[in-house]
Backbone as JSON Lines, residues from 0, in Angstrom:
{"i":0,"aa":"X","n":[-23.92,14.01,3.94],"ca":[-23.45,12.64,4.08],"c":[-22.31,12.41,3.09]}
{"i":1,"aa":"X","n":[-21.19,11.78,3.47],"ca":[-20.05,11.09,2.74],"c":[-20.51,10.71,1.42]}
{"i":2,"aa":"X","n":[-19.65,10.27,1.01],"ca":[-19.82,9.62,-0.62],"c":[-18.98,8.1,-0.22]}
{"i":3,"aa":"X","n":[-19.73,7.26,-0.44],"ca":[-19.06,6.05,-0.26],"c":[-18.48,5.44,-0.94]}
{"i":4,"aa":"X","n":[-17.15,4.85,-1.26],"ca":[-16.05,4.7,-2.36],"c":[-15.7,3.04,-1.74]}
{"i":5,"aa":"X","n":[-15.37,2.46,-2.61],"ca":[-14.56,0.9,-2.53],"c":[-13.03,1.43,-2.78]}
{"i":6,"aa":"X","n":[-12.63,0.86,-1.88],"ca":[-11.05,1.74,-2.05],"c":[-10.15,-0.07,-2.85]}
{"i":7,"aa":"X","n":[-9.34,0.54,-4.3],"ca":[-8.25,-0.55,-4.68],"c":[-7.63,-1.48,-2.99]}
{"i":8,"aa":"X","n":[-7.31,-0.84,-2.39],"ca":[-6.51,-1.17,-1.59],"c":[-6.4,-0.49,-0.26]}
{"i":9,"aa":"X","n":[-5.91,-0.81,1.63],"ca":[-6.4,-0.23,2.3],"c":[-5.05,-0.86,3.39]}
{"i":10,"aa":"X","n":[-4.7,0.3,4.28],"ca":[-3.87,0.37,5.42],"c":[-4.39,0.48,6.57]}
{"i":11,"aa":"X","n":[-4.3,-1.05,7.36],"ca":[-4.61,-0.6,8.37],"c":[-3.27,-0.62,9.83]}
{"i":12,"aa":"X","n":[-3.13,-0.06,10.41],"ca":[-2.56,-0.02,11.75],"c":[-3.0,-0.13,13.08]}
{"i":13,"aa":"X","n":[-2.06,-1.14,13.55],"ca":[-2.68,-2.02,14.73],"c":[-1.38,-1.4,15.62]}
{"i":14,"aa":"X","n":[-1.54,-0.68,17.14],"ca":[-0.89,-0.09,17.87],"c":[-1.2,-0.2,19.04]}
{"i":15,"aa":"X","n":[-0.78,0.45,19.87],"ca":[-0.91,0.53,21.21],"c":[-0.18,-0.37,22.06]}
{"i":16,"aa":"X","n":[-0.85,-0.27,23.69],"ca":[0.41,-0.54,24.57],"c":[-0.68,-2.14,25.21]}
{"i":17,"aa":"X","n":[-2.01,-2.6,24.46],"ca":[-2.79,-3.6,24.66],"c":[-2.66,-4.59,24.01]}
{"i":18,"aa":"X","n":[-2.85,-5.94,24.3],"ca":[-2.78,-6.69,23.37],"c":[-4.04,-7.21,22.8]}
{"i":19,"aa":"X","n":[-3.44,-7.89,21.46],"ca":[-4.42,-7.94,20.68],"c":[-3.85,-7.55,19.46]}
{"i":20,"aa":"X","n":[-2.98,-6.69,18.87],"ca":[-2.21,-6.13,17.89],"c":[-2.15,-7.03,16.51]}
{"i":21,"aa":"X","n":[-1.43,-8.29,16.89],"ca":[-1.09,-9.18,16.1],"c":[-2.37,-9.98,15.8]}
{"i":22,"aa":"X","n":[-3.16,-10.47,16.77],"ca":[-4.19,-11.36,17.17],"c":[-5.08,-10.95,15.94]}
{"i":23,"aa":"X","n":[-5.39,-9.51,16.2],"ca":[-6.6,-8.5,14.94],"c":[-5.89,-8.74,13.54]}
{"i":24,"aa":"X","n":[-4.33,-8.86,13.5],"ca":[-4.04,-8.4,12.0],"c":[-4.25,-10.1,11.61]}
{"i":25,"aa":"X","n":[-4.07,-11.56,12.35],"ca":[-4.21,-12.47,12.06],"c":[-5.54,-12.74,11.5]}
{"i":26,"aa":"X","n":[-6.62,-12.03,12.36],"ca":[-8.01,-12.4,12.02],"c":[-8.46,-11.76,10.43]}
{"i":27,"aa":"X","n":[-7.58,-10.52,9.71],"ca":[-7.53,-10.1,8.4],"c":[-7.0,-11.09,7.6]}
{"i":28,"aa":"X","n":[-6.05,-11.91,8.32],"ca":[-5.13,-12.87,7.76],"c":[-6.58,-13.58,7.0]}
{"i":29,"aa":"X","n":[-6.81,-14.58,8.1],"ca":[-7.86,-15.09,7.9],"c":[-9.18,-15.39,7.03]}
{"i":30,"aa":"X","n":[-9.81,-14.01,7.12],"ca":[-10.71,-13.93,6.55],"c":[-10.01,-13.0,4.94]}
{"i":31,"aa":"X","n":[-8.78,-13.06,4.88],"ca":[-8.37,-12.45,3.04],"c":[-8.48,-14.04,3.07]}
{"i":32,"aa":"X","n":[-7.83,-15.04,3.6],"ca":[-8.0,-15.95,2.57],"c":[-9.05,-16.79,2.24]}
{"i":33,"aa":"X","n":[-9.64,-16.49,3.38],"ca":[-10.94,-17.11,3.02],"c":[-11.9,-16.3,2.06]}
{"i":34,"aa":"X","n":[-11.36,-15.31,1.38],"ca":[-12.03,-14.74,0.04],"c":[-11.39,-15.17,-1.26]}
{"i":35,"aa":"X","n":[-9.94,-16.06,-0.49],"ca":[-9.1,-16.78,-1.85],"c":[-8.27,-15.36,-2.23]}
{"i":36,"aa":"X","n":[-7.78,-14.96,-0.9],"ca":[-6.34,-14.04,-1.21],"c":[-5.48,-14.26,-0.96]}
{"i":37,"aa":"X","n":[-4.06,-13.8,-1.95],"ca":[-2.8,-14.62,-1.8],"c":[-2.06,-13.84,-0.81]}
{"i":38,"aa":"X","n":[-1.89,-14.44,1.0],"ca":[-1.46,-13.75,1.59],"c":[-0.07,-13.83,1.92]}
{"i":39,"aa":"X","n":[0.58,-12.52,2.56],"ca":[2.18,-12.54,3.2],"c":[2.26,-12.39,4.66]}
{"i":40,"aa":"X","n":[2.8,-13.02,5.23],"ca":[3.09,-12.41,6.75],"c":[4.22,-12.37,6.66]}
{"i":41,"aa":"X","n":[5.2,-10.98,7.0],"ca":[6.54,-10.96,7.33],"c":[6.14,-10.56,9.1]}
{"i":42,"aa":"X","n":[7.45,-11.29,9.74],"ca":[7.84,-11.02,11.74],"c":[8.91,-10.16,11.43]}
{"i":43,"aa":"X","n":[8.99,-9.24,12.28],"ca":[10.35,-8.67,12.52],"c":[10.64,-8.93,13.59]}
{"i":44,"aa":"X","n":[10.43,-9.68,14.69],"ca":[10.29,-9.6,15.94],"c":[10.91,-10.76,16.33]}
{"i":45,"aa":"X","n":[9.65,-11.42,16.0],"ca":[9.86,-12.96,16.9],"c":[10.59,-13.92,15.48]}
{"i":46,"aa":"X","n":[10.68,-15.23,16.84],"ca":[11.92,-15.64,16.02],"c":[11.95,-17.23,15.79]}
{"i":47,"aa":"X","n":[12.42,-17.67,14.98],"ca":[12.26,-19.11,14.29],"c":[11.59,-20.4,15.58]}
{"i":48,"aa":"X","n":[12.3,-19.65,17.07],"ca":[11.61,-20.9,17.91],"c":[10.14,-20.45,18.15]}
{"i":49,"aa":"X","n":[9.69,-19.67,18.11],"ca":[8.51,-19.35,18.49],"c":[7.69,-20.34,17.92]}
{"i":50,"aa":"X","n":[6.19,-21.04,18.37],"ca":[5.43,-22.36,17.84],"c":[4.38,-21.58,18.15]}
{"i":51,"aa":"X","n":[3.61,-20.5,17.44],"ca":[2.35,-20.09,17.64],"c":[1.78,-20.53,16.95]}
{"i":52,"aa":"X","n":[0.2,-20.9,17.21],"ca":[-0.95,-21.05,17.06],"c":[-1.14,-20.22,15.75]}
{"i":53,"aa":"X","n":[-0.92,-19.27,15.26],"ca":[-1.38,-19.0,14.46],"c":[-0.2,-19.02,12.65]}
{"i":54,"aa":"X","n":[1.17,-19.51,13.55],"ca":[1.65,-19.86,12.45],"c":[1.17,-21.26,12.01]}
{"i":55,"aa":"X","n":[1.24,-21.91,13.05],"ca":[0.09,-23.47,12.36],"c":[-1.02,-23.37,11.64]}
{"i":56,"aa":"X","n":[-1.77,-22.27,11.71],"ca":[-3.02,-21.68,11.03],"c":[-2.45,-21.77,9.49]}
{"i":57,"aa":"X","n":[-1.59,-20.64,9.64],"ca":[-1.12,-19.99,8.48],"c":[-0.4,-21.5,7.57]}
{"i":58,"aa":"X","n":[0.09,-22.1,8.13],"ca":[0.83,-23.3,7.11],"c":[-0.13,-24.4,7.26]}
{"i":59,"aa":"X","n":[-1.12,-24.32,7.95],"ca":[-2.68,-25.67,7.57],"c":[-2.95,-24.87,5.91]}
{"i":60,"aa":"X","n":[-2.82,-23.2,6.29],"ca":[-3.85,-23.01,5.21],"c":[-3.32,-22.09,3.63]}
{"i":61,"aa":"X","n":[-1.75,-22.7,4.1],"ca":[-0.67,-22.47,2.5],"c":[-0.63,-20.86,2.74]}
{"i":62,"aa":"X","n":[-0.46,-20.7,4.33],"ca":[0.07,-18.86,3.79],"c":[1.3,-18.34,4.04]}
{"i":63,"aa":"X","n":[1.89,-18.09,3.1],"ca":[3.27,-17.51,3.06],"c":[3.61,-17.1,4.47]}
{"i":64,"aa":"X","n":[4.87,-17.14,5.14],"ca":[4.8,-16.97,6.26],"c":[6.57,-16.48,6.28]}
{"i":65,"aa":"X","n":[7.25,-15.41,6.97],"ca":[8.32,-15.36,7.04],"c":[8.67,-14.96,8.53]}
{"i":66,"aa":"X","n":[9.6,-15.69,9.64],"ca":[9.57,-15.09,10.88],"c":[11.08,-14.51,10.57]}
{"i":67,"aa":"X","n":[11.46,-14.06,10.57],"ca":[12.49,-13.44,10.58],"c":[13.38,-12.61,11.78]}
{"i":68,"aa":"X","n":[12.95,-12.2,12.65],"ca":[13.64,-11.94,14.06],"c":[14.13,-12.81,14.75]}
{"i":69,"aa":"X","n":[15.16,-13.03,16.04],"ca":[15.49,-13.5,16.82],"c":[14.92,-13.49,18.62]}
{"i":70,"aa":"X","n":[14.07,-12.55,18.13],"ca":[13.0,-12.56,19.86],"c":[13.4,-11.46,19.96]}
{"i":71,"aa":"X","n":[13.0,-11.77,21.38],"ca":[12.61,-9.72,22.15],"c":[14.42,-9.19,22.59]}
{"i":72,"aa":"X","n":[14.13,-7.94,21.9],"ca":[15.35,-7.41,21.89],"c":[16.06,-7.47,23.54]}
{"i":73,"aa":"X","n":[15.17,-7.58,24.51],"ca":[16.24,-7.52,25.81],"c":[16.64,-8.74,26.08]}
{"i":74,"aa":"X","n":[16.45,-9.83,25.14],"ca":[16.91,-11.13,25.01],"c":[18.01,-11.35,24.09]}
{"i":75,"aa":"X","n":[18.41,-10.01,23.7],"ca":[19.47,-10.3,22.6],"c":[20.7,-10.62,23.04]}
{"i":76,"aa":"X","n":[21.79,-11.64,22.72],"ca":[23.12,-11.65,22.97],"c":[23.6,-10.52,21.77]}
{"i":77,"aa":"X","n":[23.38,-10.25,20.55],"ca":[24.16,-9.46,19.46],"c":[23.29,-8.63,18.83]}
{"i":78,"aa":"X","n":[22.99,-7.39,19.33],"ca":[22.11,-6.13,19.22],"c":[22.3,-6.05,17.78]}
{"i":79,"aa":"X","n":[23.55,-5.8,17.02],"ca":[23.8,-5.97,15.73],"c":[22.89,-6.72,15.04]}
{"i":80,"aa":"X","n":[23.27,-8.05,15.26],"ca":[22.93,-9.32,14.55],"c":[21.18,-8.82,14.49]}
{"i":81,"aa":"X","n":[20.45,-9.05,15.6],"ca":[19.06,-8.2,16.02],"c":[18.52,-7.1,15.1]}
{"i":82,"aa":"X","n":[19.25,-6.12,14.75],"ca":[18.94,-4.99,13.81],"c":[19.63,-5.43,12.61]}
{"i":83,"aa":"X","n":[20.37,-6.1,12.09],"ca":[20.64,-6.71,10.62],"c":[19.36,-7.92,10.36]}
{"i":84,"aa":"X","n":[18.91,-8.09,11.37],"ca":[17.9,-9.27,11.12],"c":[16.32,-8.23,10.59]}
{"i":85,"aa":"X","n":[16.26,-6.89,11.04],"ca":[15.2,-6.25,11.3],"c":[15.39,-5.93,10.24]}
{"i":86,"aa":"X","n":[16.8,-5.48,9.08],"ca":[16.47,-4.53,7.97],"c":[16.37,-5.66,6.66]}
{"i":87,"aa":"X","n":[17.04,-7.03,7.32],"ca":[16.36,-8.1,6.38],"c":[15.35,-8.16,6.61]}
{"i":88,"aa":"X","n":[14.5,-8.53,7.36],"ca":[13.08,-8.36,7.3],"c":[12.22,-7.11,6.84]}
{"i":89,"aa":"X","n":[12.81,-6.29,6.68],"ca":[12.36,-5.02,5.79],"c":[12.65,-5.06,4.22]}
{"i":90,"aa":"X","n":[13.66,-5.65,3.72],"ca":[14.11,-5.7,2.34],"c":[12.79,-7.02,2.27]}
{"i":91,"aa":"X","n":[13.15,-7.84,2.58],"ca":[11.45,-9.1,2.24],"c":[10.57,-8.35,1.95]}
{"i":92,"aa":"X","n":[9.83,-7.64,3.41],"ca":[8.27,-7.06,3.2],"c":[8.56,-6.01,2.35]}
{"i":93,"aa":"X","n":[9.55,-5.35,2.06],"ca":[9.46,-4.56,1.17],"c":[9.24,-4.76,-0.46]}
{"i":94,"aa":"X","n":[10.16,-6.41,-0.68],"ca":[9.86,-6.73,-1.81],"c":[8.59,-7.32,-2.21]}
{"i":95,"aa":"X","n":[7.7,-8.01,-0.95],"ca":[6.48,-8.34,-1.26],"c":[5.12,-7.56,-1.42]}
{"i":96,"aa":"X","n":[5.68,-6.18,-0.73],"ca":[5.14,-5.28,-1.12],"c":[4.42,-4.68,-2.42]}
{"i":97,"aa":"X","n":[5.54,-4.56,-3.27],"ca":[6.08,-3.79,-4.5],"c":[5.62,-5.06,-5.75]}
{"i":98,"aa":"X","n":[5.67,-6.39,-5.11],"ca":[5.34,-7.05,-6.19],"c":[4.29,-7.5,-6.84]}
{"i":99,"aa":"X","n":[3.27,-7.01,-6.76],"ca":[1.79,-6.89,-7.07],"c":[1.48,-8.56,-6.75]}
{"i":100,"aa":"X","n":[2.46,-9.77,-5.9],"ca":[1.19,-11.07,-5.85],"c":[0.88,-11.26,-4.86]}
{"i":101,"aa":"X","n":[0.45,-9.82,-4.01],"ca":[-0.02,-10.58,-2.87],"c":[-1.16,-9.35,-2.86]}
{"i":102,"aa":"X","n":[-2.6,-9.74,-2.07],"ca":[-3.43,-9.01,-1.69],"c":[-3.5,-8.49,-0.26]}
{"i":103,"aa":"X","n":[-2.37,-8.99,0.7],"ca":[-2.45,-8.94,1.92],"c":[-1.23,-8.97,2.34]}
{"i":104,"aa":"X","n":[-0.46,-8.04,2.95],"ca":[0.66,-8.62,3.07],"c":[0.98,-7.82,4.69]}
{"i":105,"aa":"X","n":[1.25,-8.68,5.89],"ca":[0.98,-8.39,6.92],"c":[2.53,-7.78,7.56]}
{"i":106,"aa":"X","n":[2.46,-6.76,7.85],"ca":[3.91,-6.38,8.79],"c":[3.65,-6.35,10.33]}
{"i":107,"aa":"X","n":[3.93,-7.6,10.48],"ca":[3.91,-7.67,12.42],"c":[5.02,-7.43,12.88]}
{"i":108,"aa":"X","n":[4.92,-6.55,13.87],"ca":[5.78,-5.49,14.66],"c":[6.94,-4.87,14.02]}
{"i":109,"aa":"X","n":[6.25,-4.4,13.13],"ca":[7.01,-3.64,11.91],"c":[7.57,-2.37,12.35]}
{"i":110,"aa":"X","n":[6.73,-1.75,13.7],"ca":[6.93,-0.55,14.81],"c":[8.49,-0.56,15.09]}
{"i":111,"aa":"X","n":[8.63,-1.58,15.95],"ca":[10.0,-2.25,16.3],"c":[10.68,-1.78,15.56]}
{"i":112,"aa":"X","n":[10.66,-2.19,14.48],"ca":[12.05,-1.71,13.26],"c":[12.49,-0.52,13.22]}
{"i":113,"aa":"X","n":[11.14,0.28,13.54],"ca":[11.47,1.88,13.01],"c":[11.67,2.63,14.54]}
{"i":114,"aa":"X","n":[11.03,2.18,15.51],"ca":[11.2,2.62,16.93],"c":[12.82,2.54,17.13]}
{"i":115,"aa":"X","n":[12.92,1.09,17.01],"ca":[15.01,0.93,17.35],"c":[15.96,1.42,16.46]}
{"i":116,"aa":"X","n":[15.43,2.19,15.79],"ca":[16.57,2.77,14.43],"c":[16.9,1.7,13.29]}
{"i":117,"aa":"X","n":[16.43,0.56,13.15],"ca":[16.76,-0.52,12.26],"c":[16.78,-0.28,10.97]}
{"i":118,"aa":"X","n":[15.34,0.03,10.48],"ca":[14.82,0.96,9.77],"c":[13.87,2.45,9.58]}
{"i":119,"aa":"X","n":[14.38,3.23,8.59],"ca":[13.85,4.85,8.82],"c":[12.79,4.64,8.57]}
{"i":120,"aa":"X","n":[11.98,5.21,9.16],"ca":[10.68,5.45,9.16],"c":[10.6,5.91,7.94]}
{"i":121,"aa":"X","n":[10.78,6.73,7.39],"ca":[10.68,7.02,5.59],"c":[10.82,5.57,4.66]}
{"i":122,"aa":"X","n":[11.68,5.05,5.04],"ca":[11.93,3.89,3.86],"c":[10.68,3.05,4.13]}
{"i":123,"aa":"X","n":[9.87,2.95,5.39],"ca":[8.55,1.89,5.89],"c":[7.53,2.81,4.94]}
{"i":124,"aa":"X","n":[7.13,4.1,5.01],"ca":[6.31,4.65,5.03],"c":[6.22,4.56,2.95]}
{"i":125,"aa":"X","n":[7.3,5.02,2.63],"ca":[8.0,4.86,1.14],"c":[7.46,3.51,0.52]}
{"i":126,"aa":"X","n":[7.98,2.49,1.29],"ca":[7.13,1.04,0.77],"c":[6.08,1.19,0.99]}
{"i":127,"aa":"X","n":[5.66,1.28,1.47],"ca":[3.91,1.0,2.07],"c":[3.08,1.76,0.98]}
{"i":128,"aa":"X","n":[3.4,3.52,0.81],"ca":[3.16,4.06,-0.11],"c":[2.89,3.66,-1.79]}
{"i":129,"aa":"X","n":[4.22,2.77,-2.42],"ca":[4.66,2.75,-3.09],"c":[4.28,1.16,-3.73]}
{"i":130,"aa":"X","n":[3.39,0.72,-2.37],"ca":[3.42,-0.86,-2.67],"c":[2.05,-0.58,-4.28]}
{"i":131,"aa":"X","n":[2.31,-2.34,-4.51],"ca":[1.16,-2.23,-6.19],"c":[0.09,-2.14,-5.03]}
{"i":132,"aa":"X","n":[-0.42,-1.45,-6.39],"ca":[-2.29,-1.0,-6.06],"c":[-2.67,-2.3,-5.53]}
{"i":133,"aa":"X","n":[-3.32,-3.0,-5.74],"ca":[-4.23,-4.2,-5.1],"c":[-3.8,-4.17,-3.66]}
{"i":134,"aa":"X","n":[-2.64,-4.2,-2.94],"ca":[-2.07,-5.15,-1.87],"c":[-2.42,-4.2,-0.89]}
{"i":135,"aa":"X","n":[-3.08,-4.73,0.29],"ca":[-3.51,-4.53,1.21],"c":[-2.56,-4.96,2.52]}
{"i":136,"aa":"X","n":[-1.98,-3.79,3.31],"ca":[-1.43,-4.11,4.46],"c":[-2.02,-3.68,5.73]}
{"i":137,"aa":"X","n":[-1.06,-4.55,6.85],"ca":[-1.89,-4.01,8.23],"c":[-0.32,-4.23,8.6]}
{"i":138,"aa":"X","n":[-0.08,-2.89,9.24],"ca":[1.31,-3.33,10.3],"c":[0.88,-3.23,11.55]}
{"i":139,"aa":"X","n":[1.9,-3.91,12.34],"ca":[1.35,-4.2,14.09],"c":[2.42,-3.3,14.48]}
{"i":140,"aa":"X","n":[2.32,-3.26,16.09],"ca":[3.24,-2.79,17.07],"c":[2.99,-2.04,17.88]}
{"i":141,"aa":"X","n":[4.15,-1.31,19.08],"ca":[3.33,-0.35,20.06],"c":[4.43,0.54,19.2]}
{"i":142,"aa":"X","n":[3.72,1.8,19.5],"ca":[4.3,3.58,19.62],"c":[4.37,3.39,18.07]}
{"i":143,"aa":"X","n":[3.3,3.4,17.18],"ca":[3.6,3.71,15.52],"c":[3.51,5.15,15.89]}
{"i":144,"aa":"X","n":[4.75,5.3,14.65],"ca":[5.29,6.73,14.13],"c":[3.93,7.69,13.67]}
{"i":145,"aa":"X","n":[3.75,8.54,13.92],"ca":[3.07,9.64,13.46],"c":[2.97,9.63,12.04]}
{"i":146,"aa":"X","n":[3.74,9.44,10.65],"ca":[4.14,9.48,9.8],"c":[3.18,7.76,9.08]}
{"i":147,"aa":"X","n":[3.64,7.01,9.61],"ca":[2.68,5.48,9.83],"c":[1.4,5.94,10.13]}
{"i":148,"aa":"X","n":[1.03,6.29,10.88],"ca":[-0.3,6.51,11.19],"c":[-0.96,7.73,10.08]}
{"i":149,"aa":"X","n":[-0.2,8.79,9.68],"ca":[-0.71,9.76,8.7],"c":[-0.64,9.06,7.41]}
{"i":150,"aa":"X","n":[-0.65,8.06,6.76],"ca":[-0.7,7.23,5.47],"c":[-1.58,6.07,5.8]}
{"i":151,"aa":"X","n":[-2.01,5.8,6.89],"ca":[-3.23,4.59,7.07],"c":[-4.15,5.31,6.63]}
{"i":152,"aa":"X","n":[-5.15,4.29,6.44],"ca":[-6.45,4.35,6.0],"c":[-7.25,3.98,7.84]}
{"i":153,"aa":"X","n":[-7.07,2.79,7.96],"ca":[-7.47,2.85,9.61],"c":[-6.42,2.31,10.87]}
{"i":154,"aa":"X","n":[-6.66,3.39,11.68],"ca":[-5.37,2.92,13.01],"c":[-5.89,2.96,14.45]}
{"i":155,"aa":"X","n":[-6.07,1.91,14.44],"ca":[-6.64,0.96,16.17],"c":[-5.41,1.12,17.11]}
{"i":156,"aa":"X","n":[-5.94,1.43,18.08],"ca":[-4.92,1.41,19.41],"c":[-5.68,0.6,20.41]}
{"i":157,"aa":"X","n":[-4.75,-0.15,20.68],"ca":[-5.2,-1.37,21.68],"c":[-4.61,-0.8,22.85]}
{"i":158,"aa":"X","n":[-4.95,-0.64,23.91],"ca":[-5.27,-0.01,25.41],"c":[-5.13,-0.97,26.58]}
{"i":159,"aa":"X","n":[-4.34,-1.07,27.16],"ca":[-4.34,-2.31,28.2],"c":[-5.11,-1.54,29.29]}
{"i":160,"aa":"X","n":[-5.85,-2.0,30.19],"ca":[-6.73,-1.86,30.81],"c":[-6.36,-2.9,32.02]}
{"i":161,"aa":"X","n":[-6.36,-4.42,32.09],"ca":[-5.56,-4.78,32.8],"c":[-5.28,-6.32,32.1]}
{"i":162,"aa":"X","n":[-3.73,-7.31,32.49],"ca":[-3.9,-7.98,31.97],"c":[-3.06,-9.51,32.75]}
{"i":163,"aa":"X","n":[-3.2,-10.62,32.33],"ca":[-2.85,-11.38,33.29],"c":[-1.92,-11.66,33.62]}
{"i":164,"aa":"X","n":[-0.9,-11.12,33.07],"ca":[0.36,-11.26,33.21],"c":[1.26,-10.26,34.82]}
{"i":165,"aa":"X","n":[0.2,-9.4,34.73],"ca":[0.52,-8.31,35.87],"c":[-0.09,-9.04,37.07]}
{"i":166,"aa":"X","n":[-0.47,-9.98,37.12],"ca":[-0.96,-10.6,38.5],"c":[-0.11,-12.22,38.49]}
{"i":167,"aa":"X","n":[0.95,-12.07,37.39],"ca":[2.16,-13.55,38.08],"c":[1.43,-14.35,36.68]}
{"i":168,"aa":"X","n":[0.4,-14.45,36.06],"ca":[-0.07,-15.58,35.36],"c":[1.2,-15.36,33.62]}
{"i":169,"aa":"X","n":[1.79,-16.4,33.77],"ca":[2.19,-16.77,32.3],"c":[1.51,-16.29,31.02]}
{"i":170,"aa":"X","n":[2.0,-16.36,29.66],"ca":[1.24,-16.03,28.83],"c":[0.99,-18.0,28.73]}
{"i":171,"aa":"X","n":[-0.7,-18.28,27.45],"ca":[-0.92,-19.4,27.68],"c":[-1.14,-19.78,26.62]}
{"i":172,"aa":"X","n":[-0.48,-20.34,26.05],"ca":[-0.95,-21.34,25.03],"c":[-2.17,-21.78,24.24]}
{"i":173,"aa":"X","n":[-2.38,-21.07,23.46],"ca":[-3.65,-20.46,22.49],"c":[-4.64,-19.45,22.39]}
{"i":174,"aa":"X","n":[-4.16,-18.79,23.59],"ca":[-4.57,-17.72,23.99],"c":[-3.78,-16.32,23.74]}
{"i":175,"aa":"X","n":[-2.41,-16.37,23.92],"ca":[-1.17,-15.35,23.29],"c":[-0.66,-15.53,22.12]}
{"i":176,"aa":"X","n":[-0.32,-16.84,21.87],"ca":[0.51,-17.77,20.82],"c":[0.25,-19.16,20.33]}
């Protein structure tokens, strides 16, 4: 039998082609602060109009919150602008990383960055590595790097199976976002 250890600090990765990705790393959100942890969410993704449900969560309940993308890249007018927005959002989570005040610090669709060339997969993997002992991350996204996944501690793949969107239904309002 194992030897069972309390680990300083712990990586988890949220992947796959199912949803749920973000939804799981929110529910860590959640319950760090409800242990009275000082949390971070950096977006690379989505973008200042977005009104989710769970950023209202996050600012009922004083948690740092940064959206930083402009939406889904096949919505982009300036692909540029899009990937200068992605490696600002990497210099942030990177600095909140590194700065020992957070216990939680969430990278949603942090994949994105490193999938579109925005940022190298070394410089993600480098922070993450490198972040202070205490701080606990979970990055989201589909297709994490091999390299991401060989430095987690745990990596969930969410599996679409089937979903409502493939039969005409909208995404819905507290249910996606």
């Amino acid at each position: 039998m194992a030897v069972v250890t309390r680990a300083q600090s712990l990586v988890l990765v949220n992947t796959g082609h199912g949803k749920g990705k973000s939804s799981a790393a929110f529910g860590v959100m959640a319950r760090g602060w409800a242990r009275g942890w000082h949390v971070a969410v950096v977006q690379f993704v989505k973008g200042g109009g977005w009104k989710t449900g769970e950023r209202k969560l996050a600012d009922h309940l004083g948690i740092e919150w940064h959206t930083l993308g402009d939406g889904f890249t096949w919505e982009s007018t300036d692909l540029g602008e899009t990937a200068a927005k992605g490696r600002h959002a990497w210099e942030v989570a990177r600095e909140k990383l590194a700065s020992g005040d957070y216990d939680l610090v969430i990278l949603d669709e942090v994949t994105y960055a490193m999938t579109y060339g925005w940022v190298p997969v070394a410089d993600v993997v480098a922070g993450i590595t490198g972040r202070s002992p205490g701080t606990n991350v979970v990055a989201t996204g589909r297709d994490a790097p091999d390299e991401l996944i060989e430095i987690a501690d745990t990596v969930t793949e969410m599996r679409k199976i089937k979903h409502a969107y493939d039969q005409g239904v909208r995404a819905k309002k507290g249910i996606e976002y």
